[in-house]
Structure formats: C-alpha cells, structure tokens
N, C-alpha and C positions, 0 to 999 in steps of 0.2 A: 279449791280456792285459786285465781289467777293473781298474777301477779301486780301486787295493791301499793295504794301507796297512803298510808294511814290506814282507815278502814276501806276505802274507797278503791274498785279494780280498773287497771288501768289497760292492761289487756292480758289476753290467753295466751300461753305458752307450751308447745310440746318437741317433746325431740323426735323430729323425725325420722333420722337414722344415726346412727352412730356408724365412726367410721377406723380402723385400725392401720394408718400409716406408717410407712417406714422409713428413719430419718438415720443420717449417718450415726452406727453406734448407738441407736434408740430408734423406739419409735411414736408414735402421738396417738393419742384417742381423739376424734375430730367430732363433736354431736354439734349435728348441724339442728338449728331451730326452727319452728314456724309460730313466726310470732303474727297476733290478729291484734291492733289497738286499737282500742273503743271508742268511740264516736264522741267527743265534749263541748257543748257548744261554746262554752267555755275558752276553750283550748288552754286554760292554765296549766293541767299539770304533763309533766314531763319527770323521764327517771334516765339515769346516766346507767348503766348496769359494767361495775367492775369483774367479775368474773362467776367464779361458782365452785367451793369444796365438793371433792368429788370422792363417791365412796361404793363399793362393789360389795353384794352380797351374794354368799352362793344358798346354795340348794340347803345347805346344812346349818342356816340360820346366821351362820358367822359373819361378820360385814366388817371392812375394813378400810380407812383412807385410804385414797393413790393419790390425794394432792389438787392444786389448785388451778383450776382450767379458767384460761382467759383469752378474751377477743380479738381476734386478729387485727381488727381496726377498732374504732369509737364502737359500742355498742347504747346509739341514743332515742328511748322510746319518748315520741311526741305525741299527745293528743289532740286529735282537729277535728273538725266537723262534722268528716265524716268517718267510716270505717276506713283502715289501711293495715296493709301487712309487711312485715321485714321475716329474710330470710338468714338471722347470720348464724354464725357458728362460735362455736369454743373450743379452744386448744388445748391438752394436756398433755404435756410429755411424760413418757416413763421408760425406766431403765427396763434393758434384759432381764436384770434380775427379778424385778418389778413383775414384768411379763412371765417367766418363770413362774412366779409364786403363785398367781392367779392363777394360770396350769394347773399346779399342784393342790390348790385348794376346792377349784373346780372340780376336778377330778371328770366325771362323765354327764356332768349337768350342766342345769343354762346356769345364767349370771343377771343380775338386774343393778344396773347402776343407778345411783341417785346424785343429784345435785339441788346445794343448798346454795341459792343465791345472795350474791351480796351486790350489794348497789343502795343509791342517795337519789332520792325523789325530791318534785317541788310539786307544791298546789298554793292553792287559796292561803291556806295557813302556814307560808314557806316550806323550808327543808324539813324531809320525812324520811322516816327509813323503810327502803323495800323490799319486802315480804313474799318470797317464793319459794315452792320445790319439786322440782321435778325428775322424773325418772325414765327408764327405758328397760323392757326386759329385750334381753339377748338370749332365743333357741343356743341351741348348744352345734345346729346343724350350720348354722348361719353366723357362729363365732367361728366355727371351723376355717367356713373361705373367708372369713376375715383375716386369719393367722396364714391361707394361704396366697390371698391377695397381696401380701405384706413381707410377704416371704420368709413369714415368722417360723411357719411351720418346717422351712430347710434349715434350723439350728436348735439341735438342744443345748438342754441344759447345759454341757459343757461347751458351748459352740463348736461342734462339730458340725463341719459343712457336710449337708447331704450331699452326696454325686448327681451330679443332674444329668438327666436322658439325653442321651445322643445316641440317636440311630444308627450312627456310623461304626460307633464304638461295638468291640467285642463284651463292653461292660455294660450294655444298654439295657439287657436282664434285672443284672445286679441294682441297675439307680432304677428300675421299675418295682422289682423286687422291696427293694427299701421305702420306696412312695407308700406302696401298700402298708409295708409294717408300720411307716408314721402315722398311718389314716386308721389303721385299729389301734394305734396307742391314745392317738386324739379323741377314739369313739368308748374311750374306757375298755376296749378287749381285748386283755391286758396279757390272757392266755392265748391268745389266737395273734397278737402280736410277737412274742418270744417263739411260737412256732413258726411265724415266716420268719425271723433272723432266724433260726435254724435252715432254713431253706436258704438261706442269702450265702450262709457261713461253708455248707454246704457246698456247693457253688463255686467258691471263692476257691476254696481249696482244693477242687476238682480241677480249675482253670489254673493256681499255681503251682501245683504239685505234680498235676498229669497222673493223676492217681487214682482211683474210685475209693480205697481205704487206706488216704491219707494220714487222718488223724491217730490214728494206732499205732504206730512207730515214733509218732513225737511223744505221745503219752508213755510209752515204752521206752524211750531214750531220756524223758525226763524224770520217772522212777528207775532205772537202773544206772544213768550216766549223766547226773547234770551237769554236773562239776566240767565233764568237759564240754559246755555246750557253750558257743560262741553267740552273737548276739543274734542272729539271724535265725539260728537253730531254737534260741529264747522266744524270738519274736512267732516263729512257727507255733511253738508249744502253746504260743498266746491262742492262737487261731483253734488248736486241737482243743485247747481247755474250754473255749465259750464254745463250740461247738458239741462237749462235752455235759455242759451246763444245761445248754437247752435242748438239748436231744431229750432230755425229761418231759416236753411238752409234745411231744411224738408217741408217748405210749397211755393206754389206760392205767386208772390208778392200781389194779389189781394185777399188772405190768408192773410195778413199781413207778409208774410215771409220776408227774402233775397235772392236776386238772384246774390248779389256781395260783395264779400269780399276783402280787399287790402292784402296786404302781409301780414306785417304787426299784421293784425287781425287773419290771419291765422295761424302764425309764436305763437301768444299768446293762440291761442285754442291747438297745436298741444302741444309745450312746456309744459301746463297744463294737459295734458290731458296722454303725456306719465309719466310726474309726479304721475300723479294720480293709471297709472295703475302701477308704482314701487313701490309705497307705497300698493297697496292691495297686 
C-alpha cells in the first residue's frame, strides 16, 4: 500500500538509503526517500508529512523504538496532472548509548528498520489522515561502513578512543593491530577478536618493557609482593593480567585453551585493551 489519503493513493514511497551520521556527542539516522506522486487531474489532494516513528528489528525477532525521525524542511506531497517525484529525507538522532544497544542486540546480524508515518491529508472530502509504512533492510556488511563512515566504529562502549594509524609512529602496528580486532568484533568473531588483543597486548609490552617475558615478573610481584607495589607497577600488573586473560585464546581446548568467547567477553578484552594501548 502507498501512501493514501482516505482510501485513495496519493503516491509511492521507499527508502532508499539510509544513512548513519556523526553529530557532536551523537549521531543521526538520515533515510533519504524516493517519493513518485500520482498523477490527479484533479489536483485536489495534497498531504503535509510530519515525520515517522522509528523502530529496529534484529535477526532474533526482537524490535524496538529509536524515536521520531523528522524533516529537515516542509515535507509537502502535491498532486498535479502529471506524474512527479521528491527526494527528501528524515532525520533521527540517537544517543551513544542508543548506538551501543543496537551493537549489542544485533550481535552478528543485519537490522531492518521500519517507519510508521504520521501526517494530515486534503482531498475532495477535506482533512484526512495519512496512511503509510515503510521500511529498509540493512546487511550486516553494509552497517559496518556505516559505523565506520561515522567513525562510530573508533569508540566503544566505554568511549574509549581507538589510536588511529600513523605511519610515522612506532605505534602504527598497535592502531592497525586494534583496526583489525574492531572489524572481527563488529563481524560477531568474537574468538578471533580476543586473540588479536592478545597479539596487540603482546606488543604493547614487548615495546614498554624491552622484554620478551614481560608479563611473568608482574604476575610474580603481584602474588608475592603487592602490598608494595606503587601505582605504576599496578598499572603494569594491569597489562600482565589481560594479557593473561587472553593468552587462553592462543591454545586448543585440550591445551586448556578457549575456543569461545560471548560478546560480551569480547567487548571487555577489546575495551581494555585499546585502553591500555592509549595509555602507553
């Protein structure tokens, strides 16, 4: 059904892209439209279009409000004589958090939004109300460079800045290192993500300790002598212990290793672990 006004259609409606913008401290959902309005010789009716509730469903049937996405300008469909088309768009901001939780609910699948239109029609028989809904499925490969277009994908969940590549830098490994581990956490591979932070962490403490077996003397100073451990020698211990953690995804399970990690546990290696590399 296109978007009517009574029973009567007044023109077609689809989105044809969505778009994931970055706004100070948020960002916006932008679905841009391609509207076709039908030909009336008429030309009496016309419809105003106030906006459109907006709501995301994942893979696992769940669906959820984000809220109400509106017009940048007047959004006013007129019917004339002949066929004509508008291109506008709809605006929705949403919080980090907002963003976050769609992540987390997602998990390693697509998304399909929907929007239910609201707006006030006129025809023959006056004021009407208008009747639409539309939607968009979003791949999961194609939400990705949306989150990196947006430069969503350089902050977790705790807003931790990723380090960003510079060639010049002796750290250009490390923020390549970490790109990688973002892009299998984003692809759901959740186990093959905590083993490149083990590789990053690795790394990290090879370049500040000048050591090959770093981490074995902090774990060894922190069960034998915390008490006098100063904060620095703490903050060290922090590097041994998540290097610790995820050295488990380095062995088979008959190794004692792991072979599976939930989100979740990944989301807390990866968070830690770009922390760890902003602080060096």
């Amino acid at each position: 059904m296109g978007l009517s006004i009574g029973s009567r259609n007044l023109a077609d409606t689809r989105i044809q892209v969505l778009t994931l913008a970055s706004l100070v401290g948020a960002y916006e959902l932008v679905f841009s439209l391609y509207v076709t309005v039908l030909p009336d010789d008429r030309a009496r009716r016309r419809a105003s279009i106030i906006g459109a509730r907006v709501a995301v469903k994942f893979n696992t049937g769940e669906r959820y409000s984000l809220g109400f996405a509106r017009p940048e300008g007047p959004f006013e469909i007129v019917a004339k004589q002949f066929q004509s088309t508008l291109t506008p768009g709809l605006h929705l901001s949403i919080q980090p958090g907002q963003l976050a939780a769609i992540e987390n609910l997602r998990g390693a699948g697509d998304l399909d939004f929907e929007l239910a239109v609201i707006g006030a029609g006129i025809d023959e028989n006056g004021e009407q109300q208008v009747q639409d809904a539309w939607s968009i499925h979003v791949a999961r490969s194609d939400w990705i460079k949306q989150l990196r277009a947006a430069n969503a994908r350089d902050i977790l969940l705790l807003e931790v800045p990723m380090p960003l590549h510079d060639q010049s830098s002796k750290w250009s490994e490390i923020a390549d290192g970490l790109q990688r581990a973002e892009e299998l956490f984003r692809n759901g591979e959740y186990h093959a993500c905590v083993g490149a932070c083990r590789t990053i962490i690795q790394d990290l403490g090879h370049k500040k300790f000048k050591n090959k077996d770093w981490a074995g003397p902090l774990l060894t100073q922190l069960s034998s002598a915390r008490n006098g451990m100063n904060k620095d020698d703490r903050e060290a211990a922090m590097w041994a212990t998540l290097r610790h953690y995820t050295h488990l995804a380095h062995h088979s399970a008959g190794e004692g290793g792991v072979t599976q990690y939930s989100r979740s546990e990944a989301q807390m290696v990866l968070t830690l672990t770009a922390a760890t590399a902003t602080q060096a």
